[in-house]
C-alpha positions as a Python dict, from the first residue, in 0.01 Angstrom:
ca = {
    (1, 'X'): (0, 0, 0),
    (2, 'X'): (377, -172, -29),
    (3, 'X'): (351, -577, -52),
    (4, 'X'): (583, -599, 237),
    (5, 'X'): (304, -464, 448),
    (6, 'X'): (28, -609, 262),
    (7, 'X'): (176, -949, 321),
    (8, 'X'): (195, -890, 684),
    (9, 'X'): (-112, -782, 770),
    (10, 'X'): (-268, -1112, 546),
    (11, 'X'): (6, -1321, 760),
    (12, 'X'): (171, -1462, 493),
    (13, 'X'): (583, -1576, 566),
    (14, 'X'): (680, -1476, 182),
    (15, 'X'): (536, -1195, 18),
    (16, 'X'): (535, -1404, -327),
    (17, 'X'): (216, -1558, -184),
    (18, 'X'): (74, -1219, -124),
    (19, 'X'): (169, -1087, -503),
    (20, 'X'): (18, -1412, -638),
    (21, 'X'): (-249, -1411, -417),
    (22, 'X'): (-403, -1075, -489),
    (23, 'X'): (-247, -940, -795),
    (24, 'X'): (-488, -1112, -1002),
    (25, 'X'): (-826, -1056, -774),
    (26, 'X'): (-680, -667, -824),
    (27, 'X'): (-634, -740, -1227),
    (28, 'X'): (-993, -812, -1224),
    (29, 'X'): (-1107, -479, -1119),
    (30, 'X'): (-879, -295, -1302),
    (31, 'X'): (-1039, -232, -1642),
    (32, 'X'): (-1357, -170, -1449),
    (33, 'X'): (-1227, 124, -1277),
    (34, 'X'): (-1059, 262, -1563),
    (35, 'X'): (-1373, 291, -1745),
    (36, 'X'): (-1507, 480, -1418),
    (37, 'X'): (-1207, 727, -1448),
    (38, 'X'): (-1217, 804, -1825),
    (39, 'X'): (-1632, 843, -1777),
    (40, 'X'): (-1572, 1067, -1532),
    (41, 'X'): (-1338, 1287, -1719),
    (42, 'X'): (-1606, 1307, -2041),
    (43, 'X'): (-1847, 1382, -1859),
    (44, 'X'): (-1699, 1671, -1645),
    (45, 'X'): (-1491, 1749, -1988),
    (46, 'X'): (-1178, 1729, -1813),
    (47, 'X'): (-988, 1564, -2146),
    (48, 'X'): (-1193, 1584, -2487),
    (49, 'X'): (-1268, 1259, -2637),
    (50, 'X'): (-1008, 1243, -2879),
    (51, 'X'): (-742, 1205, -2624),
    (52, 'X'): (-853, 901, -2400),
    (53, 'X'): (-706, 592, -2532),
    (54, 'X'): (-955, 305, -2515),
    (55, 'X'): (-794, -45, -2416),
    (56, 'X'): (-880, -347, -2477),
    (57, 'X'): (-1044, -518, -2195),
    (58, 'X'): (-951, -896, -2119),
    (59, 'X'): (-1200, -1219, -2245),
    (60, 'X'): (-1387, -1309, -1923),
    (61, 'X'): (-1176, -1645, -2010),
    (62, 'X'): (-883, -1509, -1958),
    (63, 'X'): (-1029, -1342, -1638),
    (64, 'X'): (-1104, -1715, -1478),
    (65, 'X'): (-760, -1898, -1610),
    (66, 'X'): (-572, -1599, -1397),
    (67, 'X'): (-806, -1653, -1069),
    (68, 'X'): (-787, -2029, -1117),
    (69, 'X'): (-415, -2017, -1042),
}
């Protein structure tokens, strides 16, 4: 979904407040549904094993500084 239209069906005047809003409640998920993706291709060996690049996944820390702003 765009932000413009994101931001106004939340009702928000600037879409800034949108992006700030809910970029980082999305961040959270992110790495979690990664993981589901790359499982999903090993275990229906869609890619072999040697080619799915495994990323680093943020401190839980660093998870609660980004929703605390």
């Amino acid at each position: 979904m765009r932000a413009i239209a994101f931001q106004r069906l939340m009702g928000h005047q600037d879409v800034s407040v949108t992006l700030n809003t809910y970029t980082s409640i999305f961040n959270k998920y992110k790495e979690s549904e990664i993981s589901k993706v790359n499982d999903y291709y090993l275990e229906n060996e869609i890619l072999p094993n040697n080619n799915i690049e495994v990323l680093d996944t943020p401190k839980e820390k660093d998870n609660e500084d980004e929703l605390e702003k």
